[in-house]
FIKOLZA-1660 file (N, C-alpha, C; in steps of 0.1 Angstrom, whole numbers, plus 5000, padded with zeros to 4 digits):
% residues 83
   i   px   py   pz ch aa at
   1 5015 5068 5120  A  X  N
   1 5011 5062 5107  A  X CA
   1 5024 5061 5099  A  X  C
   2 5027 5051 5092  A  X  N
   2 5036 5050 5082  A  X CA
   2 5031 5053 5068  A  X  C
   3 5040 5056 5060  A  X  N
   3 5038 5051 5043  A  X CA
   3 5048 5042 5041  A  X  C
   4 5044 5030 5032  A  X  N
   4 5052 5014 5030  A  X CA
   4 5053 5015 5017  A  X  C
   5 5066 5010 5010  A  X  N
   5 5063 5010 4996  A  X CA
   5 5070 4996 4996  A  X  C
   6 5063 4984 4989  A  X  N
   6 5066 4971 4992  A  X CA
   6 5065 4963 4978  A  X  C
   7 5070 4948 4978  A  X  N
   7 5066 4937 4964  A  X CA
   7 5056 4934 4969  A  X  C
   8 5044 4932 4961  A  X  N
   8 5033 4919 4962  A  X CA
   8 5032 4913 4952  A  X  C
   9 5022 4902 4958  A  X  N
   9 5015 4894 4946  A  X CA
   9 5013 4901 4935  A  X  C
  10 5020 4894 4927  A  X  N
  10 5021 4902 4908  A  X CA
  10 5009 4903 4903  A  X  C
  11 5002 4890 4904  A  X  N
  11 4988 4887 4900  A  X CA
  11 4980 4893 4904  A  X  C
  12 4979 4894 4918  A  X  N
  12 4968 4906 4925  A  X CA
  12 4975 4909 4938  A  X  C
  13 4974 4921 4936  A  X  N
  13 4983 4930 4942  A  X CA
  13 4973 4936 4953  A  X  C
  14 4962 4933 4951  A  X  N
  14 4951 4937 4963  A  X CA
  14 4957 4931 4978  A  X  C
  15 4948 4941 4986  A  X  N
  15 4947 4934 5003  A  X CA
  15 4940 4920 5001  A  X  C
  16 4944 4913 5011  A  X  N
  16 4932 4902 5014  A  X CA
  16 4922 4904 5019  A  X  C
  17 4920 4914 5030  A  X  N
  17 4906 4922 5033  A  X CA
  17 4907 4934 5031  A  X  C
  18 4892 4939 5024  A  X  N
  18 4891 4951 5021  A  X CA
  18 4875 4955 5026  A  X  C
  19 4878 4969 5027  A  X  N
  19 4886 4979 5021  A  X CA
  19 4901 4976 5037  A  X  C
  20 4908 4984 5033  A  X  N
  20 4919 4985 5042  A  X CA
  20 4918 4997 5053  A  X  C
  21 4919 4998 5060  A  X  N
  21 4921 5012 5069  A  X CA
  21 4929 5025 5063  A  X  C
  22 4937 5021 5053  A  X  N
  22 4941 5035 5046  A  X CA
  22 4944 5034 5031  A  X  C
  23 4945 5040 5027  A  X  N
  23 4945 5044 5009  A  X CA
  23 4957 5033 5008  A  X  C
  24 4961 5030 5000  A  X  N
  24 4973 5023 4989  A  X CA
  24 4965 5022 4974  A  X  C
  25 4978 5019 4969  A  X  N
  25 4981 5020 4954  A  X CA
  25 4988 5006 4947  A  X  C
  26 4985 5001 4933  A  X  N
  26 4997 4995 4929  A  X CA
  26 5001 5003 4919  A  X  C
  27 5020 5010 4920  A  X  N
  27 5022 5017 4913  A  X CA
  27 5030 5008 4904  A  X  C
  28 5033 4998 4898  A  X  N
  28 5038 4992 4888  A  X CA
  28 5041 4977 4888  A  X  C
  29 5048 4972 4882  A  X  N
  29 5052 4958 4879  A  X CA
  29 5069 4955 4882  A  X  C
  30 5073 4940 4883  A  X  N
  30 5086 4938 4882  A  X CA
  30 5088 4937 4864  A  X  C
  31 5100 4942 4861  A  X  N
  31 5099 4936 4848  A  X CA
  31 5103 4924 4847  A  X  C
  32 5108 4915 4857  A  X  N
  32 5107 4900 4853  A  X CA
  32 5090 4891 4858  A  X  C
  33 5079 4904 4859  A  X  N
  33 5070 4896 4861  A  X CA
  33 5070 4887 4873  A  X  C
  34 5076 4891 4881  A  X  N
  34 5077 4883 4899  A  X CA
  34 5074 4889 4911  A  X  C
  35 5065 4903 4906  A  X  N
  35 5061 4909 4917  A  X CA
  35 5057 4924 4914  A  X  C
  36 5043 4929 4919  A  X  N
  36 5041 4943 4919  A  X CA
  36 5046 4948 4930  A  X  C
  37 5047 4961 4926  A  X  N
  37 5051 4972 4936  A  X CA
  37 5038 4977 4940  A  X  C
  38 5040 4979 4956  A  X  N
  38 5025 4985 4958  A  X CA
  38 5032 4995 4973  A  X  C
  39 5022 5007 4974  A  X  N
  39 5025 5021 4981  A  X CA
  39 5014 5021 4990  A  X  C
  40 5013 5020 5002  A  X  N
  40 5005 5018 5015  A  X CA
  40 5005 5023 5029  A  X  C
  41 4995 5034 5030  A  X  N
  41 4998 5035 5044  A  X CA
  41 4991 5030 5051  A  X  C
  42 4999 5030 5063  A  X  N
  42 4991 5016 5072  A  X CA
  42 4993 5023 5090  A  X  C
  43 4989 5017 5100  A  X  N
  43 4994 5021 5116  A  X CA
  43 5003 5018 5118  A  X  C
  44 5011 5008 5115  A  X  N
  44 5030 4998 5110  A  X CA
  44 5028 4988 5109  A  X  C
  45 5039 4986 5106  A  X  N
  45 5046 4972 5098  A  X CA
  45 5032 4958 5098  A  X  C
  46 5028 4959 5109  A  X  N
  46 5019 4946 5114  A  X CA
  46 5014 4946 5104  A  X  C
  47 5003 4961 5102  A  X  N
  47 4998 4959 5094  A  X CA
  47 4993 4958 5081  A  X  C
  48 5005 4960 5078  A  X  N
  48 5010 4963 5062  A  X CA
  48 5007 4946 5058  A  X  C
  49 5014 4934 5067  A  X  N
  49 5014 4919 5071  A  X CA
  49 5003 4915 5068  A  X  C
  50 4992 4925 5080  A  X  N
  50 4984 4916 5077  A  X CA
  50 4970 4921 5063  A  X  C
  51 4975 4922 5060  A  X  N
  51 4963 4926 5047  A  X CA
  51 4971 4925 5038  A  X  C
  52 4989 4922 5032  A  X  N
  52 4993 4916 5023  A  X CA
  52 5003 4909 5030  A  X  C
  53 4998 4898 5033  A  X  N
  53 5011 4886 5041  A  X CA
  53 5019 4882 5034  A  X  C
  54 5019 4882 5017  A  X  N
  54 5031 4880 5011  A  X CA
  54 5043 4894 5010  A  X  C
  55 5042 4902 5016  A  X  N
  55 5046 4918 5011  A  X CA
  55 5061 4912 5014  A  X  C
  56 5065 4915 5007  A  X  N
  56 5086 4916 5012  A  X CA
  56 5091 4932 5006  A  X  C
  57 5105 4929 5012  A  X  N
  57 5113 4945 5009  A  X CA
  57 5102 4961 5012  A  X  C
  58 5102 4954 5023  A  X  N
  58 5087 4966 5032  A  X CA
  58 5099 4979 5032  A  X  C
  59 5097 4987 5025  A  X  N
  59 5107 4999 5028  A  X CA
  59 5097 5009 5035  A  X  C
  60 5096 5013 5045  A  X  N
  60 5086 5022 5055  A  X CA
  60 5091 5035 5054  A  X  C
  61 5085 5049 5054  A  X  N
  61 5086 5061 5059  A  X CA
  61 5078 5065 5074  A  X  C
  62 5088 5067 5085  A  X  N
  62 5075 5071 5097  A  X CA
  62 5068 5081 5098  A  X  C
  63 5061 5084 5109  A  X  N
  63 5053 5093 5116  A  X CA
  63 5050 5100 5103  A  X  C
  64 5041 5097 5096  A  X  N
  64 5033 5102 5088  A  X CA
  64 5017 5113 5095  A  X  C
  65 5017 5123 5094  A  X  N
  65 5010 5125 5096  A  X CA
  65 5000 5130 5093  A  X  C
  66 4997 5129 5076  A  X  N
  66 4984 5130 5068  A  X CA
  66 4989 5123 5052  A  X  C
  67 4974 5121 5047  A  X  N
  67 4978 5109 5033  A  X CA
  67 4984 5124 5028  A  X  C
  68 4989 5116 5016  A  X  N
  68 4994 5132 5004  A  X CA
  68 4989 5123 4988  A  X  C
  69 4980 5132 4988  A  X  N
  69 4975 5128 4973  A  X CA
  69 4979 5138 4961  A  X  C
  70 4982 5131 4949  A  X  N
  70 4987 5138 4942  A  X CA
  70 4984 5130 4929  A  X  C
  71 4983 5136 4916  A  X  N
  71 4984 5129 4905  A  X CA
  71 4987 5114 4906  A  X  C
  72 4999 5113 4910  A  X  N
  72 5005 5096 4908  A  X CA
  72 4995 5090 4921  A  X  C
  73 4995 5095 4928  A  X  N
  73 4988 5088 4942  A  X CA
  73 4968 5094 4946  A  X  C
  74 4963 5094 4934  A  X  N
  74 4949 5098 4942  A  X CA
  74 4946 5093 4950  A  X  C
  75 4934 5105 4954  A  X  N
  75 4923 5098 4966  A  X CA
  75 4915 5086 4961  A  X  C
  76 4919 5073 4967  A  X  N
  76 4909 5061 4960  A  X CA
  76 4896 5063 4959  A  X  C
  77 4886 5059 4954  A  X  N
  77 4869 5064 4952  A  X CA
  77 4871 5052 4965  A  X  C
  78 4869 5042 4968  A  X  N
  78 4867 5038 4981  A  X CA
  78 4867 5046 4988  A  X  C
  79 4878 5053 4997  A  X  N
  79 4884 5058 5005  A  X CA
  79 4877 5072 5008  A  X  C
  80 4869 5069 5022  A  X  N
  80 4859 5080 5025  A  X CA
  80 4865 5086 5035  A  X  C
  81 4875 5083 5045  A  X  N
  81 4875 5088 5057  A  X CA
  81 4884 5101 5051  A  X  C
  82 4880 5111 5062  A  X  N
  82 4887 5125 5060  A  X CA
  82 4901 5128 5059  A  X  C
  83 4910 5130 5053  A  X  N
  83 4926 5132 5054  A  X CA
  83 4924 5140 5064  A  X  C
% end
């Protein structure tokens, strides 16, 4: 498993399908207004693609091997499956 921290759609920064197979977040804005920042883990890269196909500057962390939730990053109320 990875954690991705990437640009998306500024406007909606959601997946195209949901829910997604793992937790993400949008943690902020560009300040010129040209893109959110959004924090995602995903099984790799593919899939980061395919649930935000616009994603660019995919910065990945590997072999993750449990979410970490914390203040900045909770557990989504979606997000049922077990850490």
């Amino acid at each position: 498993m990875i954690r991705a921290r990437f640009e998306a759609n500024f406007l909606d920064p959601r997946p195209i399908t949901f829910p997604p197979p793992h937790p993400w977040w949008c943690t902020g804005y560009a300040g010129d207004a040209s893109y959110s920042i959004v924090v995602a883990y995903a099984d790799n890269e593919d899939q980061i693609l395919e649930y935000w196909p616009e994603a660019a500057n995919i910065d990945i962390q590997e072999n993750q091997t449990e979410y970490l939730f914390n203040s900045r990053f909770p557990k989504p109320d979606w997000f049922t499956q077990n850490a």
